[in-house]
N, C-alpha and C positions, 0 to 999 in steps of 0.2 A: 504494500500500500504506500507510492511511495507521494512525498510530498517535494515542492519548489521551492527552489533560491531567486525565482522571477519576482523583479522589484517594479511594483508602480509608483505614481507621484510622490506617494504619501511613506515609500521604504517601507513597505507593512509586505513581509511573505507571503506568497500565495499559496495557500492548500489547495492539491490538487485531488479533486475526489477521483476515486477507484473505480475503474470502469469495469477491473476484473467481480470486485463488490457489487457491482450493481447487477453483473448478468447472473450472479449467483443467485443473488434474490430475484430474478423476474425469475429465472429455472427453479427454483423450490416454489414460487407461487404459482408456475407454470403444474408442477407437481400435485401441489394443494389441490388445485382447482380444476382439472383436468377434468370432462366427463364425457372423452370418446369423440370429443368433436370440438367445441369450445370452453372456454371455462366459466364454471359456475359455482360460487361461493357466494352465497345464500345470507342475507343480514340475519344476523345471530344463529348463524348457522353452525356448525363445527369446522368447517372448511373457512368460515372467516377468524373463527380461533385457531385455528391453526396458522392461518397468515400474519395475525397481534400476535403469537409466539416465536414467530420467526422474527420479528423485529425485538422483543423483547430478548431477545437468545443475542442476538446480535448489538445490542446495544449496552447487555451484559459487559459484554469479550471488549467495548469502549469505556466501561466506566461511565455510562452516562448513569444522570438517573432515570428512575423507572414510577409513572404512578397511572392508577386506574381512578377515572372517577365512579360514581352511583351505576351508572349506566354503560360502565367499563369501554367509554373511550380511554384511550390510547396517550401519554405523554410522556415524550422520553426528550430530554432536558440536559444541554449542559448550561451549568452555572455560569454566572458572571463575577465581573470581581464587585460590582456593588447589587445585591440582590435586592434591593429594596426599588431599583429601577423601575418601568415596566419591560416585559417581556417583547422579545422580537417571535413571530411564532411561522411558522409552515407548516402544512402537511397535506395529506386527501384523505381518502377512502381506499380500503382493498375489498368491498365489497362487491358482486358484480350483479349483472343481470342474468335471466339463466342459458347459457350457453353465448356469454360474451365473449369478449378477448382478456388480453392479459395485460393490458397498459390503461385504459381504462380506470383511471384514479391512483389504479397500484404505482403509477408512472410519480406519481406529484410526492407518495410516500416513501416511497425509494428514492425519490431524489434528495428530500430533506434530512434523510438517516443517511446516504453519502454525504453529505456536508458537512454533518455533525461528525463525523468518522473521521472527516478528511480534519477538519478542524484538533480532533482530539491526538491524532498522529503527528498533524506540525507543531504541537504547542500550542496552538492559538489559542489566549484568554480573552474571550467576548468581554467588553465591559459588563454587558444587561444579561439576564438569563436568554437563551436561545433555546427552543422550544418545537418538537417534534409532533404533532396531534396527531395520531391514526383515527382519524371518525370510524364508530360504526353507522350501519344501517344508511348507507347515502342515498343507495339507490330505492325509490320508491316505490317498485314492481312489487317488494317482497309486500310490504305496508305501508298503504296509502298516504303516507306523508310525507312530504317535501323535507329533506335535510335531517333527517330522525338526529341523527348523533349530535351535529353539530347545536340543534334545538335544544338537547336536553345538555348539551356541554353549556350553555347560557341559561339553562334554568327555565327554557319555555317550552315546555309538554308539562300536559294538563294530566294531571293523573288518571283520568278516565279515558283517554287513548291508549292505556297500555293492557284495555281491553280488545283492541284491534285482533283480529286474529291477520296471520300471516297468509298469504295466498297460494302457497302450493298446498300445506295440512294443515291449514284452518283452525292452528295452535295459537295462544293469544301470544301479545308481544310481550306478556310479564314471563310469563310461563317458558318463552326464549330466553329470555332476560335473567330470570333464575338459574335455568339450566347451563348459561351461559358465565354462571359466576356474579353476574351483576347484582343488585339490591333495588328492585324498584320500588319498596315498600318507603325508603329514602325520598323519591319523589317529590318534588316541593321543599326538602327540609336539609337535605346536604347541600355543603357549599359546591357552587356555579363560579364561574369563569366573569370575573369585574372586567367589562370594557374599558374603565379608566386603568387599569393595571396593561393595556398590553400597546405598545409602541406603534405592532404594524402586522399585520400577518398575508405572506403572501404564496401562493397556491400553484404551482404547476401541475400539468394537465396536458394527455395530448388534446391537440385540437380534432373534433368529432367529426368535421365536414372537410371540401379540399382548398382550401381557398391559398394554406401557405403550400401546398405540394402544386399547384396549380402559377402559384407565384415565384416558387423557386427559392422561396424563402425559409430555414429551418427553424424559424422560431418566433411568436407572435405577442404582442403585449397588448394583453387586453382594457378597454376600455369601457365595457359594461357587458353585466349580463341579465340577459332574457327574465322576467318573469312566466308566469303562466296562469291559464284558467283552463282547469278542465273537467270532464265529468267523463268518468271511467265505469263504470255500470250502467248507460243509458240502454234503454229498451224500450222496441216500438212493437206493440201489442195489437195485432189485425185481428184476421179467421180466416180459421184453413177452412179451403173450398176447393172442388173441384175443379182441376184446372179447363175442362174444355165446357163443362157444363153451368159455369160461371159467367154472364157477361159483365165487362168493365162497370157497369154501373151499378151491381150488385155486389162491386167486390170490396176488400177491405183486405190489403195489400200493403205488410208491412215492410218488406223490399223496394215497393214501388214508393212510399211515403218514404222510407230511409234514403232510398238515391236522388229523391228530390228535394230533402233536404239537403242531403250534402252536398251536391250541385249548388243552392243557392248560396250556402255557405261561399263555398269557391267563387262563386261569381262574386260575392261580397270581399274576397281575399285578394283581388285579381284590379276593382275598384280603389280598394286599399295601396297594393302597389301603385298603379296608374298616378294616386297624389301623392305618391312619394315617400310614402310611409311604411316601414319597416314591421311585419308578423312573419309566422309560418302556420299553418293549419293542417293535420294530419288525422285521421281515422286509423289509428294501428288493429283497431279490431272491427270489423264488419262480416256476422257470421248468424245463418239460421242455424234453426234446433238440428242437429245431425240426426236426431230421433227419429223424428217428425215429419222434416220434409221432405219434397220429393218429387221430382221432374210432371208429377201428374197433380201439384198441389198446389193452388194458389200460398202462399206463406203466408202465416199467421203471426210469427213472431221470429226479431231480427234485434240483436245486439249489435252495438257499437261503444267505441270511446272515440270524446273528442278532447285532442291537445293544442289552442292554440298559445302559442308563444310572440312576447314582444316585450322592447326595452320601455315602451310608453305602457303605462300605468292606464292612464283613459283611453288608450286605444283597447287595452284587454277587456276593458267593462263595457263597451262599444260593440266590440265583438261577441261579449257575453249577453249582449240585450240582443244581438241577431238573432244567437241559439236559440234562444227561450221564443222567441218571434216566429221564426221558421218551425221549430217545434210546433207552435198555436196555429200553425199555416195547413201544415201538411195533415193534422188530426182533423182539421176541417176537408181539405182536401181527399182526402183517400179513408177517411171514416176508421182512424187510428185511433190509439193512446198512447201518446208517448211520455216514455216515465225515464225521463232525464239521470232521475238517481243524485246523490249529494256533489256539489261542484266542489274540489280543493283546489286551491290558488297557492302561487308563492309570487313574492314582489321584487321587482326588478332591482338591481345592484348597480351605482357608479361607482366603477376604480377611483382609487385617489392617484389627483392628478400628480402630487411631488413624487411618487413614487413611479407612475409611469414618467413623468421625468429625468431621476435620477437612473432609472431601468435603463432609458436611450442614452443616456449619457454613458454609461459602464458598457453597453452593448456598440457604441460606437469603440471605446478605448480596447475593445477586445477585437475591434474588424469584423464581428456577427454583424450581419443583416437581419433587421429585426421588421416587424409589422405590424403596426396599429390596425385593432382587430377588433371587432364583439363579438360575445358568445353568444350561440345560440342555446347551446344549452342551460342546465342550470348547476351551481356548483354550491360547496361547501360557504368557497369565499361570499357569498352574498351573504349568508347569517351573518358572517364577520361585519361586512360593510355596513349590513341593517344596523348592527351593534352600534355603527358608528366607529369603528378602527378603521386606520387606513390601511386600504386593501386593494394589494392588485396579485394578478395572474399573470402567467406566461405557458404560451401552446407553443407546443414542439409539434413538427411536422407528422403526421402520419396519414398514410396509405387506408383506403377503404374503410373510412368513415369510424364508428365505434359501434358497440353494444350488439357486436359480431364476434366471430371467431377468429376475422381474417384481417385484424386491425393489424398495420406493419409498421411501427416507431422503429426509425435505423438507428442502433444505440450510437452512429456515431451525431445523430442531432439531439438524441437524447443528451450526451455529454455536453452538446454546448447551451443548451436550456439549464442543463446542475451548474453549468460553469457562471453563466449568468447568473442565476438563482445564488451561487456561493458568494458572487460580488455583493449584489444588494443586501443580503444575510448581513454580509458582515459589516457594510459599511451602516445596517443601520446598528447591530450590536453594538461597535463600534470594539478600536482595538486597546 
């Protein structure tokens, strides 16, 4: 693990994090998480305890420290020489979706456990604590909430959500939570993470879409990320009928009321672009009863979820009075009911500008090309921002998209995202 005698302006060392270190850890969570095709490491799963063990094992063999909170996120910490500072912090998620990839949050976690490594190898004494988070529970697929870990690391989950049950066995989240080691009986009553205690917390990530592999650029600084409004249980309730012995105006067609809302939707998405203004809108599930129907049967009943995402706040509630409009349309229309199901939101994040400043600045003295970006997705760093710390991200390039199996981060643009990530680190710890 070896470290630099390379001097910048200020004669301060530079640590150089371990590239051999890093492909260890994507190969053991490659291992972890493996299920035949992509990976899947399941919030509060065993497979994402195994992944917080591998960092904890490793953070051991640095001497960092090691602590869990209520809800057994993740902090591994090295000290500063004045503790009473605020903390400088990074980190993501190793949770996945089911049969994603392997960089997918695990990227932002593994890079802040190299820097700490790299740091504790050359000497480096941070002024401030520097601060490692492994969120659990990011991703939302397993339980309908936006940001689980990083929520409950600020002290905001309501103790009556930890009745949620999880979506693949329909286990609640306490009941994971337990079995997981954590304490959610805590809930409300253990100490949470002070936003006036922490300096800056900043988040790498691969980028989920192509825009820097399309740019030719390895790495991107982001400037805001995405909210959301979405309802993930809607159902549109017709009657099955026979399909030749039926005519159109006796029918009640919940296919034909689902595609025309969605249709109108889009055509509202498409006006939206047109003035210039920034969404995405997506149906990831659109499905009859496998039961049920059947090439001779008018459909009776049709699921869907709808995700629309954007960085404007009143464009989301804008878009959300379509739903519910188009919804009131199409029941009229085709003699439906449509039962939308509970809508959950999360609220859009601005990076803080000194830090994307400083980011360009250290990204220029290294000769990286860097790219002012927004996320579309959503990240941990938004709870930070919400918090009110200053927060930015940085996406490393990768290949076919995320929340796949065939996501392809080249570790060598990984290393220059940690390398950047290890400037800003340190220059806000300070030396």
């Amino acid at each position: 693990m070896p470290s630099s005698a390379v001097n910048e302006t200020d004669a301060i060392s530079i640590p150089v994090p371990d590239i051999g270190l890093g492909e260890h850890l994507f190969g053991r969570l490659h291992d972890i998480g493996f299920d035949g095709r992509g990976m899947t490491r399941p919030s509060y799963g065993q497979e994402e305890n195994l992944a917080h063990a591998l960092f904890m094992d490793t953070a051991r063999e640095y001497g960092l420290e090691i602590r869990q909170d209520w809800a057994s996120n993740l902090f591994l910490t090295l000290p500063g020489r004045n503790r009473a500072l605020p903390v400088v912090m990074t980190g993501s998620h190793v949770d996945t979706v089911p049969c994603g990839g392997n960089f997918d949050g695990a990227a932002g976690a593994v890079a802040g456990l190299l820097v700490l490594c790299a740091w504790v190898k050359a000497g480096f004494h941070p002024e401030r604590d520097t601060t490692l988070i492994v969120t659990r529970a990011e991703e939302s697929v397993w339980f309908p909430l936006s940001y689980l870990g990083s929520r409950t690391a600020f002290g905001q989950l309501d103790s009556s959500t930890l009745d949620t049950p999880r979506s693949d066995d329909g286990v609640s989240l306490r009941q994971h939570m337990l079995a997981c080691g954590a304490e959610p009986n805590l809930c409300g009553r253990a100490s949470v993470l002070d936003p006036a205690k922490i300096d800056s917390f900043v988040e790498l990530h691969i980028e989920q879409g192509p825009v820097l592999l399309e740019a030719g650029i390895p790495v991107g600084i982001v400037t805001g990320i995405c909210g959301s409004t979405r309802y993930r249980s809607a159902v549109i309730h017709g009657q099955y009928a026979h399909s030749g012995a039926t005519p159109r105006r006796f029918r009640s067609d919940a296919v034909m009321a689902g595609a025309s809302m969605m249709m109108a939707l889009h055509d509202g998405w498409q006006k939206i672009e047109a003035a210039g203004e920034e969404m995405t809108l997506t149906f990831g599930v659109c499905q009859t009863d496998p039961a049920q129907a059947n090439f001779a049967a008018v459909p009776g009943w049709l699921e869907l979820v709808i995700d629309i995402r954007s960085r404007d706040e009143s464009l989301l509630e804008r878009m959300n009075a379509l739903v519910i409009a188009q919804a009131r349309r199409v029941e009229a229309d085709y003699h439906v009911r449509v039962d939308l199901g509970p809508r959950t939101c999360s609220t859009p994040a601005v990076m803080d500008e000194t830090l994307q400043a400083q980011t360009q600045v250290l990204a220029a003295k290294m000769g990286l090309p860097v790219l002012l970006m927004p996320s579309g997705a959503g990240h941990d760093a938004a709870v930070f921002a919400g918090q009110g710390v200053p927060t930015e991200m940085l996406f490393v390039r990768n290949a076919n998209g995320s929340h796949n199996p065939d996501e392809s981060m080249e570790m060598d643009d990984f290393m220059q995202g940690v390398g950047l990530l290890e400037r800003l680190l340190r220059k806000r710890a300070g030396a």
